[in-house]
C-alpha positions as CSV (number, residue, x, y, z in Angstrom):
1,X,15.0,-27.5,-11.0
2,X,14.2,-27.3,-7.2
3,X,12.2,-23.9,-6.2
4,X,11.0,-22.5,-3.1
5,X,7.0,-21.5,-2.8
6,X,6.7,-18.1,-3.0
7,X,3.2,-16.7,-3.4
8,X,2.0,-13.8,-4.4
9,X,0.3,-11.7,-1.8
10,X,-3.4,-13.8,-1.5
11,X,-1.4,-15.1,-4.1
12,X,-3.0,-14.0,-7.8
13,X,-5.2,-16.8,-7.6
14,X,-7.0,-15.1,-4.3
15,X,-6.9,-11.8,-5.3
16,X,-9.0,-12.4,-8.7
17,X,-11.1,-14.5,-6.5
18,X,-11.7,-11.8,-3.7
19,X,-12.6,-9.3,-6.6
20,X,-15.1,-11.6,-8.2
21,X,-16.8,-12.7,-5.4
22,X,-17.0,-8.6,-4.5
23,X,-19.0,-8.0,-7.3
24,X,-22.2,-9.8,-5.9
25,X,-22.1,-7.5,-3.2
26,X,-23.1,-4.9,-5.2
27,X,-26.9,-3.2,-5.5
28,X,-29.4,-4.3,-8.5
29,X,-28.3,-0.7,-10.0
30,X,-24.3,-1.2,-9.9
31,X,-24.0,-5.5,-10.7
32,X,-25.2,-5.3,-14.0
33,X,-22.4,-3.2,-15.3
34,X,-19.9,-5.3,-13.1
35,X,-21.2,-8.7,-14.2
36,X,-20.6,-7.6,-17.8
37,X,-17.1,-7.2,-16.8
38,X,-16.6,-9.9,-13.6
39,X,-14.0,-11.2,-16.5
40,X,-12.1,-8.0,-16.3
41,X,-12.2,-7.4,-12.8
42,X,-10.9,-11.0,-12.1
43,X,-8.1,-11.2,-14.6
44,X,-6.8,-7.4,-13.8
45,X,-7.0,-7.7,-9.8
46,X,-3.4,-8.9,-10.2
47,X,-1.8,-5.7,-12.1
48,X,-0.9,-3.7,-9.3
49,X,1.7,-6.8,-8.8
50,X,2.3,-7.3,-11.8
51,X,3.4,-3.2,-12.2
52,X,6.1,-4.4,-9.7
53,X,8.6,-5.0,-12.1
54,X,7.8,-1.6,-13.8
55,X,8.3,0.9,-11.2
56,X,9.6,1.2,-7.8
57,X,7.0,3.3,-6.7
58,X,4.6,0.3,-6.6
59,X,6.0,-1.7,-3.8
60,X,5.2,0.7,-1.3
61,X,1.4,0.7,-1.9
62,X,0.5,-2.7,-1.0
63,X,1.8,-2.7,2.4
64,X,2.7,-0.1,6.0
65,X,4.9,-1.2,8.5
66,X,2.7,0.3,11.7
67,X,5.5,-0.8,13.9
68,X,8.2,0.8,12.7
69,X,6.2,3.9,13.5
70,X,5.9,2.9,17.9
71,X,3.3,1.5,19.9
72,X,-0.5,0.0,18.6
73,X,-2.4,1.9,17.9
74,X,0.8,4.1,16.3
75,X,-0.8,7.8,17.2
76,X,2.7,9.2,16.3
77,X,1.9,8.4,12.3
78,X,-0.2,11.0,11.1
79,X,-3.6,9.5,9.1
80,X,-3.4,12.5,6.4
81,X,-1.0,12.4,3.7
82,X,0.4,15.8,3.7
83,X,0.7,15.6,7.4
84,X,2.6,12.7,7.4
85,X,4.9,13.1,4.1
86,X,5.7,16.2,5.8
87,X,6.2,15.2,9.3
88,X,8.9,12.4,7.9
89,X,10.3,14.9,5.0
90,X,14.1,15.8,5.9
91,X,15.1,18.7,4.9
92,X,18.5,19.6,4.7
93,X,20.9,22.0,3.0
94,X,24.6,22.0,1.4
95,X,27.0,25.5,3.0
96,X,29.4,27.6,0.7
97,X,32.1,25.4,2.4
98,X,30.5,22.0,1.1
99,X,29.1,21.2,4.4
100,X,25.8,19.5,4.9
101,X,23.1,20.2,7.5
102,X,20.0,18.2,8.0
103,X,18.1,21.8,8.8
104,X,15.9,19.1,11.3
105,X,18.5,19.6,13.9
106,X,21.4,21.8,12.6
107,X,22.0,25.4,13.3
108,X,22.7,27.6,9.9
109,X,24.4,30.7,9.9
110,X,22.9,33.7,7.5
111,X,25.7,34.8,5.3
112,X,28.2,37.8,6.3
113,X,26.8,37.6,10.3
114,X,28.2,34.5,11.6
115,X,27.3,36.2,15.0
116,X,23.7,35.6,13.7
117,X,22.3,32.0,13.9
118,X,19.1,30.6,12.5
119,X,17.5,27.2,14.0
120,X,15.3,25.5,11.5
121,X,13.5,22.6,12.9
122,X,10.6,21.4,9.6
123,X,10.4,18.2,11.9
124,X,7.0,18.1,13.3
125,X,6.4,22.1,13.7
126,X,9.2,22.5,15.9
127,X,10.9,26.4,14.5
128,X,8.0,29.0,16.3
129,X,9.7,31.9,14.9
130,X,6.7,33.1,13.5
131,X,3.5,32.7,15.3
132,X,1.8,31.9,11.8
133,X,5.0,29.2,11.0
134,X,2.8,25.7,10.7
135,X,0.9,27.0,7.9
136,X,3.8,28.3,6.6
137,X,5.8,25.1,6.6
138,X,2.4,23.2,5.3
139,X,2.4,25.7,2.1
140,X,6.3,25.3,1.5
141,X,5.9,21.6,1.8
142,X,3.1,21.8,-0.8
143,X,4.1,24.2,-2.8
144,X,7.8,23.4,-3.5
145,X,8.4,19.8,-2.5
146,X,4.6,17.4,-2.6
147,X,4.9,18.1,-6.5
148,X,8.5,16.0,-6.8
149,X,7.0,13.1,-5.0
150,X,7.7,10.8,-8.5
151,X,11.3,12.5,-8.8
152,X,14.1,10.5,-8.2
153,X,15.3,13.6,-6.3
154,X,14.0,16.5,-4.0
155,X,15.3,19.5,-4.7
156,X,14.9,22.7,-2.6
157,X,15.9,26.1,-3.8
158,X,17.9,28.2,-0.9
159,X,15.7,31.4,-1.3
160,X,11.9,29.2,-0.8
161,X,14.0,28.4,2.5
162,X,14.6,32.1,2.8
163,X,11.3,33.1,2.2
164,X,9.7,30.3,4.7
165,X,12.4,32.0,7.6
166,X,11.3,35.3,6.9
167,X,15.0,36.2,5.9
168,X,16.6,38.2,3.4
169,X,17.0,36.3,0.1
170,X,20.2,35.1,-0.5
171,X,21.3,35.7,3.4
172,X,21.4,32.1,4.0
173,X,24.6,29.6,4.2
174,X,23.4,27.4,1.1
175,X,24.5,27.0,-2.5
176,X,21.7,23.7,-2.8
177,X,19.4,22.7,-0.7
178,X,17.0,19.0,-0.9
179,X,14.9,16.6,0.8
180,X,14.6,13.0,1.2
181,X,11.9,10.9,2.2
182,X,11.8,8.8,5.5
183,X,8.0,7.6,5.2
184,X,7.3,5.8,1.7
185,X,9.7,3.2,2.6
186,X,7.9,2.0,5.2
187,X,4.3,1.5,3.4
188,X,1.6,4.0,2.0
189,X,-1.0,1.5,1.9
190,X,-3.4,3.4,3.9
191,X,-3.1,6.7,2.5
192,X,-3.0,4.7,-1.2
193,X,-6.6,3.4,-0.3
194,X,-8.0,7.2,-0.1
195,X,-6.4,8.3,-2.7
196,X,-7.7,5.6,-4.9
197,X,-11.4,5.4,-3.5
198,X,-11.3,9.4,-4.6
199,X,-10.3,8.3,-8.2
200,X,-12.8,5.6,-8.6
201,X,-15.4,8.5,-7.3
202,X,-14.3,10.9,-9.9
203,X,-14.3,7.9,-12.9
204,X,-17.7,7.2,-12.0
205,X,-18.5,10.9,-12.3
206,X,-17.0,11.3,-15.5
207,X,-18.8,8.0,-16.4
208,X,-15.7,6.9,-17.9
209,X,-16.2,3.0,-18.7
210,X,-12.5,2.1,-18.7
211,X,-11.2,4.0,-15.6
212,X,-14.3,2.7,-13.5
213,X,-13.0,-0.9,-14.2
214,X,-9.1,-0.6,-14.1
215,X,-9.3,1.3,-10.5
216,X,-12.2,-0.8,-9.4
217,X,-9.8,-4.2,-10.5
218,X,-6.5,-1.9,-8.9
219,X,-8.7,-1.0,-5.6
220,X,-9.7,-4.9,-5.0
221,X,-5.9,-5.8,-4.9
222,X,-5.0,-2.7,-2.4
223,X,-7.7,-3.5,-0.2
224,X,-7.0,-7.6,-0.1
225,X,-3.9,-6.9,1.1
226,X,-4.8,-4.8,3.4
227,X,-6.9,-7.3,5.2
228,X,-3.1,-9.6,5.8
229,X,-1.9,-9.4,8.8
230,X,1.6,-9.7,7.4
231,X,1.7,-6.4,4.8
232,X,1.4,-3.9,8.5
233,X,4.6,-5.4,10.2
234,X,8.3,-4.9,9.4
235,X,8.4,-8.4,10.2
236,X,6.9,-8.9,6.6
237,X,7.7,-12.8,5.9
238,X,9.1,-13.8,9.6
239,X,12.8,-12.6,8.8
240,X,13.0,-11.3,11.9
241,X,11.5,-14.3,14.3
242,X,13.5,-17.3,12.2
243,X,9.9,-17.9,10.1
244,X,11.0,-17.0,6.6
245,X,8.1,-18.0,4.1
246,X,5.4,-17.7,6.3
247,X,3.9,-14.9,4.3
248,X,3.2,-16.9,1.5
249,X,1.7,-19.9,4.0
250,X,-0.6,-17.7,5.4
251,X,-2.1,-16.1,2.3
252,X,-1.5,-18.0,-0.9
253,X,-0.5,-21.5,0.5
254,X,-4.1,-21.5,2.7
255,X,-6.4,-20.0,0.8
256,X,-5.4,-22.5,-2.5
257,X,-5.7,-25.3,-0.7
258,X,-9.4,-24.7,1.3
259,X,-10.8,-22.1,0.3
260,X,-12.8,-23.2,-2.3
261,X,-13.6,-26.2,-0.1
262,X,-14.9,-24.7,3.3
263,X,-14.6,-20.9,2.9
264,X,-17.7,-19.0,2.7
265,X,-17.2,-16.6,0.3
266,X,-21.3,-14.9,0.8
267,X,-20.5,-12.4,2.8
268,X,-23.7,-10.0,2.3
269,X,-24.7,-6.4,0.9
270,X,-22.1,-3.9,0.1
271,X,-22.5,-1.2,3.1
272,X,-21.6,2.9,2.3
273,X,-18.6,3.7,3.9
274,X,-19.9,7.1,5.6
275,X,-15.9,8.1,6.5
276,X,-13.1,6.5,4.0
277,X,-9.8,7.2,6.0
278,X,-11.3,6.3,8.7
279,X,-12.5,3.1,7.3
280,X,-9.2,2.4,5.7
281,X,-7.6,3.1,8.7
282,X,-9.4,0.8,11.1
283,X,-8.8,-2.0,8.6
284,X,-5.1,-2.0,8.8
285,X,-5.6,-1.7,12.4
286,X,-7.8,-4.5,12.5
287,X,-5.1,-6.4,10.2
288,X,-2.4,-5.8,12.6
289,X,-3.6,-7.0,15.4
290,X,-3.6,-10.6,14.1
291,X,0.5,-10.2,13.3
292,X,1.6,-11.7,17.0
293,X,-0.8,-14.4,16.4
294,X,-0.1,-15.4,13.0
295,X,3.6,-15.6,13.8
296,X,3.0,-17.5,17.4
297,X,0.8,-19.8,16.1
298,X,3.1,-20.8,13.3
299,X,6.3,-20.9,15.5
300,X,4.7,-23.3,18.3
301,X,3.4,-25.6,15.2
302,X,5.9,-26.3,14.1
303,X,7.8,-27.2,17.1
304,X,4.4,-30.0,17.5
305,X,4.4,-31.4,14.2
306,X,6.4,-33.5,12.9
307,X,9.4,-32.0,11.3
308,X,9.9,-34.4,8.3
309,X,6.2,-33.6,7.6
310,X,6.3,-30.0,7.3
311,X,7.1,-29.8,4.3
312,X,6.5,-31.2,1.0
313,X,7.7,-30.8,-3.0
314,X,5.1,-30.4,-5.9
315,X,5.7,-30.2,-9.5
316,X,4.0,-26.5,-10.9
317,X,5.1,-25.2,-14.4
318,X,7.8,-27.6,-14.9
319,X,9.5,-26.8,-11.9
320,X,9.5,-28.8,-8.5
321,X,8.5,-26.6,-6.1
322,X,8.8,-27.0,-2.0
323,X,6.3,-25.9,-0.4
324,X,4.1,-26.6,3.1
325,X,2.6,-30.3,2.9
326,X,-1.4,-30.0,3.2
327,X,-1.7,-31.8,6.5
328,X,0.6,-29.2,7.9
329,X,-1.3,-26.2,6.4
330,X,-4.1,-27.9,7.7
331,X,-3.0,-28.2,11.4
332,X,-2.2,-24.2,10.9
333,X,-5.4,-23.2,9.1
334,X,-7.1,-24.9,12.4
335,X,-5.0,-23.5,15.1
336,X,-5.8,-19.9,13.3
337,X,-9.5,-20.4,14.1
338,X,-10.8,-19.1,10.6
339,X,-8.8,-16.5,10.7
340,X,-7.6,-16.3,7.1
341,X,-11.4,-17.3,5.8
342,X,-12.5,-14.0,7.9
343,X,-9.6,-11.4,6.7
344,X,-10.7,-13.1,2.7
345,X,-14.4,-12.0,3.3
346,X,-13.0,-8.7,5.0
347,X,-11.6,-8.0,1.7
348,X,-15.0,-9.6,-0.5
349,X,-17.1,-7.2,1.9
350,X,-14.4,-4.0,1.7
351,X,-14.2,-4.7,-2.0
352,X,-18.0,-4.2,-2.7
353,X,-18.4,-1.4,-0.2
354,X,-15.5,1.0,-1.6
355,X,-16.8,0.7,-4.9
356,X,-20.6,1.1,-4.0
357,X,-19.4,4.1,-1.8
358,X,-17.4,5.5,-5.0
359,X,-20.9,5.5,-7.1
360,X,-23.1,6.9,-4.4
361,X,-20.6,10.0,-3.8
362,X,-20.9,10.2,-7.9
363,X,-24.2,10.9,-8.0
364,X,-25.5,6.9,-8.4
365,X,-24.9,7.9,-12.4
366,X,-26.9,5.5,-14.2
367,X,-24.8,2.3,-15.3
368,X,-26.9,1.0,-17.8
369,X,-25.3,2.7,-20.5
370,X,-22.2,1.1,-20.2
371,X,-21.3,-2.2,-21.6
372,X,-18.9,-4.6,-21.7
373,X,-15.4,-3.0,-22.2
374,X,-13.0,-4.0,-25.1
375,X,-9.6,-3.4,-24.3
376,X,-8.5,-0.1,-26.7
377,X,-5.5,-0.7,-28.7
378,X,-3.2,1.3,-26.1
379,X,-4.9,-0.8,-23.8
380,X,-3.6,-3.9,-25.1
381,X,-0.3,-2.6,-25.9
382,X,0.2,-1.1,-21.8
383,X,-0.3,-4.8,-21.0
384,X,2.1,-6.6,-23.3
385,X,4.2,-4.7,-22.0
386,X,4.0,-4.8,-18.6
387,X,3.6,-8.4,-19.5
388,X,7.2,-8.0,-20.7
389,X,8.4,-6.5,-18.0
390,X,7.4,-9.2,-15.5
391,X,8.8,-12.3,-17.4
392,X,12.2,-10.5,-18.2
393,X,12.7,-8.2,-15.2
394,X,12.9,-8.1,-11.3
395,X,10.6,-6.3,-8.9
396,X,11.7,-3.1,-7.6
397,X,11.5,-2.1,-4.2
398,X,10.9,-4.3,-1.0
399,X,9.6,-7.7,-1.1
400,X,6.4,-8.2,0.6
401,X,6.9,-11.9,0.8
């Protein structure tokens, strides 16, 4: 059977390595505990893919198209979560008649004064009805649609419109009212990384052995990938420039092939990171700025190389797999100019920091005390079953490669 290469993102085999090289990073007080578990931490920096093929809410984490969202460096895209869920939350509403608005840019009437029109603009603070309306429209948002995020459906009841217009109850055109999402689709990475580093902070609070290593394995994978160039761009895997499979080149087909031969993988002291969203931020910025070159590079090679030599076929797991010859990853791995070795020590050095920063905001709780973990029966029987889930199902949500 004749396959095409398609790696995982740093492929599984650089994510566990990113996370175990991480943990030597780590202060005298922190890598005991970790080095009793660098088993643990290596084997589970692959669930967050793995959860792929459980829930369609997973996709969206491990990657942000910036450039759907405008220009570099994208100061349209809100870098708080509320503010931007809420900026890109449509709104919109279903009249008596059957008729629906978007209430972004329709005009509603209030029932029995058809004389009488309300404009409702939720996009971006535009309705300044009320001098007092952005806080208004932040607590609606929080208050009666942040809490469906995991539906499958928004739904809005006509009166919490009423009540965020200042009108009557009832006095508006609208027997149902919803929203829909416009920003998930396009990545959360970024605001997934805060909202992770704040959950490793508390685990290590609360001491609790298990949740310090399944979010410390889970925030390895989230930052790796955002140190690839390739998960901040719409143009993902190069569907857009005729340079399908690139994403895989770059960061699974690369880093199997050399890393272990001429990366360095020391990449010194975990540092505290004094401002997390900020952090976070910078690094997807950082990432992004590579995408032009990753693609140009790769386009021009392979109009020099040899075309017959591009490309190559292995056999892995029974099947015969085509996939970029070495010499050609080679000539690409040069041209890049270390590139993907710095973006894997990015990660190594991100990796250590995130979790040192998550114990230092804890308190530095002392570590000792906590041993090697044993997987609880629930434990075991979540992971045969996600296991399941990924022989017999498909991903959900967008491909990242």
């Amino acid at each position: 059977m004749l396959s095409f290469y398609s790696g995982e993102d740093w492929g599984f085999w650089g994510h566990r390595r990113i996370n175990r090289m991480a943990v030597f990073t780590l202060p005298p007080e922190m890598i005991g505990f970790y080095k009793k578990n660098i088993e643990y931490i290596t084997e589970h920096a692959v669930d967050p893919d793995k959860r792929r093929y459980a829930t369609r809410h997973e996709a969206v984490r491990h990657y942000i198209d910036a450039d759907h969202w405008g220009e570099y460096p994208f100061p349209a895209l809100p870098r708080d979560w509320n503010d931007a869920l809420m900026k890109f939350t449509e709104v919109g509403l279903v009249t008596m008649a059957g008729d629906t608005l978007l209430l972004s840019r329709d005009t509603v009437a209030l029932n029995g004064d058809t004389g009488q029109e309300v404009f409702v603009a939720l996009h971006m603070g535009d309705y300044r009805v009320a001098a007092n309306y952005d806080r208004a429209n932040r607590g609606f948002f929080i208050k009666n649609i942040l809490p469906q995020y995991y539906e499958d459906e928004w739904v809005v009841d006509c009166d919490s419109l009423c009540a965020l217009f200042g009108i009557t109850p009832g006095s508006l055109d609208c027997q149902s009212a919803f929203a829909v999402d416009r920003l998930s689709e396009y990545g959360i990475l970024p605001y997934h990384l805060l909202a992770m580093q704040r959950r490793l902070t508390e685990a290590f609070r609360q001491k609790d052995e298990a949740r310090i290593l399944r979010l410390s394995a889970e925030m390895g994978h989230y930052i790796g990938d955002g140190n690839v160039p390739l998960h901040t761009t719409e143009n993902y895997n190069g569907q857009m420039t005729n340079q399908v499979g690139i994403h895989a080149f770059w960061e699974s087909r690369i880093p199997e092939l050399f890393a272990d031969k001429t990366f360095d993988y020391f990449v010194g002291k975990a540092e505290y990171i004094s401002r997390p969203k900020e952090y976070f931020w910078n690094m997807v910025l950082a990432s992004h700025a590579l995408v032009d070159s990753v693609l140009s590079i790769e386009r021009q090679l392979s109009i020099d190389f040899p075309a017959d030599k591009q490309y190559c076929y292995e056999e892995r797991l029974g099947q015969t797999i085509r996939t970029q010859c070495e010499d050609y990853a080679a000539a690409y791995n040069e041209r890049l100019s270390g590139m993907v070795e710095a973006r894997l020590r990015s990660s190594i050095q991100a990796i250590g920091s995130s979790w040192y920063t998550a114990w230092a905001d804890a308190g530095q709780p002392d570590l000792r005390a906590l041993g090697e973990h044993l997987p609880t029966l629930v434990e075991t029987q979540e992971m045969e079953e996600l296991e399941k889930q990924v022989r017999g199902g498909e991903k959900k949500g967008r491909p990242h490669e």
